[in-house]
C-alpha positions as CSV (number, residue, x, y, z in Angstrom):
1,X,8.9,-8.3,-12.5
2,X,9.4,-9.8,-15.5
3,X,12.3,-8.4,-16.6
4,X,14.7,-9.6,-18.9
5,X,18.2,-8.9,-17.5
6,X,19.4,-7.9,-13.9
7,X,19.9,-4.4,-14.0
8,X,16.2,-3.6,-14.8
9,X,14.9,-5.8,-12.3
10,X,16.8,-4.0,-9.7
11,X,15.8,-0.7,-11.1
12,X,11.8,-1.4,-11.1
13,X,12.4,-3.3,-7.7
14,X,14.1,-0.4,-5.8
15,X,11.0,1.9,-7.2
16,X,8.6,-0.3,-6.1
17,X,10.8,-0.2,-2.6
18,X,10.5,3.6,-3.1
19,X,6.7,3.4,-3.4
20,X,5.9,1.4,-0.8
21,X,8.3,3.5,2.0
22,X,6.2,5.9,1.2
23,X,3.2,4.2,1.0
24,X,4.0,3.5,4.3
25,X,3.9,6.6,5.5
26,X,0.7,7.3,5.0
27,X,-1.5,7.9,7.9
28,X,-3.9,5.0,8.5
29,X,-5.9,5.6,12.0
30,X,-8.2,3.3,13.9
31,X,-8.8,-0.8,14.1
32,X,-6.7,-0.8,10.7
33,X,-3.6,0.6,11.6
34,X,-2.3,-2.4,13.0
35,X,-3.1,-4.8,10.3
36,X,-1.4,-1.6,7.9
37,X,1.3,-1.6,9.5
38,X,2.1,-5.3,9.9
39,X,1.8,-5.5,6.1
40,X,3.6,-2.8,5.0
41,X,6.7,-4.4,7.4
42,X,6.2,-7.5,5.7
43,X,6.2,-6.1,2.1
44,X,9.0,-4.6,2.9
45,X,11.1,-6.9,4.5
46,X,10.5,-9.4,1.6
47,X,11.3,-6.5,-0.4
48,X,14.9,-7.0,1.1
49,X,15.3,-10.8,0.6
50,X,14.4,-10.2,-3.1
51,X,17.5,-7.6,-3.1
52,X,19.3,-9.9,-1.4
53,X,18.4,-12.5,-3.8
54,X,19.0,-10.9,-6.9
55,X,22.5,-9.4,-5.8
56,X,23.5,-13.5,-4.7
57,X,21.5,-15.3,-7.1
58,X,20.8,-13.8,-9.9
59,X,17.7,-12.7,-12.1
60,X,15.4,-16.0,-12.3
61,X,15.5,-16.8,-8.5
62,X,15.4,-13.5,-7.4
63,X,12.3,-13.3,-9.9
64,X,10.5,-16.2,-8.0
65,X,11.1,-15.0,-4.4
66,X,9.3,-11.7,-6.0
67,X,6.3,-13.5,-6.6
68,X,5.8,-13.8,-2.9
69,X,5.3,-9.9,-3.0
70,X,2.3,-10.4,-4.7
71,X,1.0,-12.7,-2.4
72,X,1.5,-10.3,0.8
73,X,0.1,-7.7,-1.0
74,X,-3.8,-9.3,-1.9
75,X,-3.6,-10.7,1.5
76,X,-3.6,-7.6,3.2
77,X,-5.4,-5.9,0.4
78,X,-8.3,-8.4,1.3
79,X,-7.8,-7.7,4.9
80,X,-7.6,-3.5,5.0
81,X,-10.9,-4.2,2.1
82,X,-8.9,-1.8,-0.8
């Protein structure tokens, strides 16, 4: 994310997108598929207000709303314990 111009932060944004649709797929059973499954739809879905951002915004504030990506991601690392 910390690209320089536009058109490589879409770019490593829509493989990140890539990565986690199929990260998402991935077959998590028991107690944890819940709380796997409610993270993976929030990841995502803020995956989409950062494209949304960047294509209305620009680089620099679509930049900052990525940081919240980070943020979703230790807090359900922390809760599945990976």
């Amino acid at each position: 994310m910390k690209d320089k111009n536009i058109d490589s932060f879409k770019k490593d944004l829509s493989s990140f997108k890539q990565s986690a649709q199929e990260a998402q797929r991935t077959s998590v059973t028991g107690n944890d598929k819940a709380t796997f499954d409610s993270g993976m739809k929030q990841l995502l879905d803020e995956v989409n207000v950062v494209e949304a951002t960047a294509e209305q915004k620009g680089l620099a504030p679509a930049q900052q709303e990525a940081k919240k990506l980070r943020d979703i991601m230790a807090q359900f690392h922390t809760k599945l314990g990976v």
